[in-house]
N, C-alpha and C positions, 0 to 999 in steps of 0.2 A: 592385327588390326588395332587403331588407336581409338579409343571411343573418353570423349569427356577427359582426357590426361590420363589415361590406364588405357593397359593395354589390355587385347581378347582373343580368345579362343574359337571359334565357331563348331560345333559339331550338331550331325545331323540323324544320329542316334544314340540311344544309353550307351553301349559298349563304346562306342568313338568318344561320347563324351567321358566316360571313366579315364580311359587313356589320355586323354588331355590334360584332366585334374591330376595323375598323377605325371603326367609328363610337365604342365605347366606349373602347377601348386598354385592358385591364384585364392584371393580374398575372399571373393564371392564367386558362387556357382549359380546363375540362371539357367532352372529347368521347364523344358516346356513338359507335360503330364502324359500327352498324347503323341509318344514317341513311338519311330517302329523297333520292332526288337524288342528290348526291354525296357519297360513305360517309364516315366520321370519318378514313380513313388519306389518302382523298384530299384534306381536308379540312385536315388535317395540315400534309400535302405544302408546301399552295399557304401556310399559314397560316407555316411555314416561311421561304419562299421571298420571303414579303414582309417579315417581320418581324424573319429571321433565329435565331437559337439564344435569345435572353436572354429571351424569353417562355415561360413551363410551359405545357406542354402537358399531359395529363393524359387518358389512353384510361380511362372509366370505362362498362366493358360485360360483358352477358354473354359476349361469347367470349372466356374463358380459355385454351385450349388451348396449350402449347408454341410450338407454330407460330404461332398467333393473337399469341400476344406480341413473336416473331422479326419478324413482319410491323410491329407497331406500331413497333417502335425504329427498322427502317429506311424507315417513313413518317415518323420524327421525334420520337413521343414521348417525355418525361422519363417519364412515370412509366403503369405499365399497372394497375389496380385491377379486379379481376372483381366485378358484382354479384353479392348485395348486400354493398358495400364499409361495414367497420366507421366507422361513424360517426365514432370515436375518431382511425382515419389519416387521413380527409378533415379533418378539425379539426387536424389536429397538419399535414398538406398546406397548410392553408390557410395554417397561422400558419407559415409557411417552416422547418419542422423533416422533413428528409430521411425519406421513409417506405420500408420494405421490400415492395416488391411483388411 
């Protein structure tokens, strides 16, 4: 799938999405939190642990809360966006310009 001039991967769990990352290597990784199998922070974690810091991670989900976002940063992620996320910061995310989340 082409999205904004790059291309994308779709998965519709942690495990399918792992296999993607490492089958595709892409830039940025958008995870949703609320996955079945194993959740986006676990998901995170491992995506982390094989790849290291230089790949974005990116939690894009309904759970906003305080806490919900304390929990992402120490699963790994660069950036937390609560649906539904302005069009505008995923586009300015995508194109590597620092967003306020």
């Amino acid at each position: 799938v082409t999205v904004l001039g790059g291309h994308c991967r779709i998965a519709y769990d942690g495990e399918s999405g792992l296999t993607q990352v490492r089958d595709f290597q892409p830039d940025v990784v958008i995870l949703d939190i609320g996955m079945p199998g194993i959740d986006g922070y676990e998901t995170c974690r491992r995506i982390r642990a094989e790849f290291g810091p230089d790949l974005l991670v990116v939690a894009l989900t309904g759970w906003g809360q305080e806490r919900d976002k304390r929990k992402a940063w120490r699963a790994g992620f660069d950036v937390h966006l609560t649906k539904p996320a302005d069009p505008i910061a995923l586009e300015r995310l995508l194109a590597g310009v620092p967003v306020e989340a």
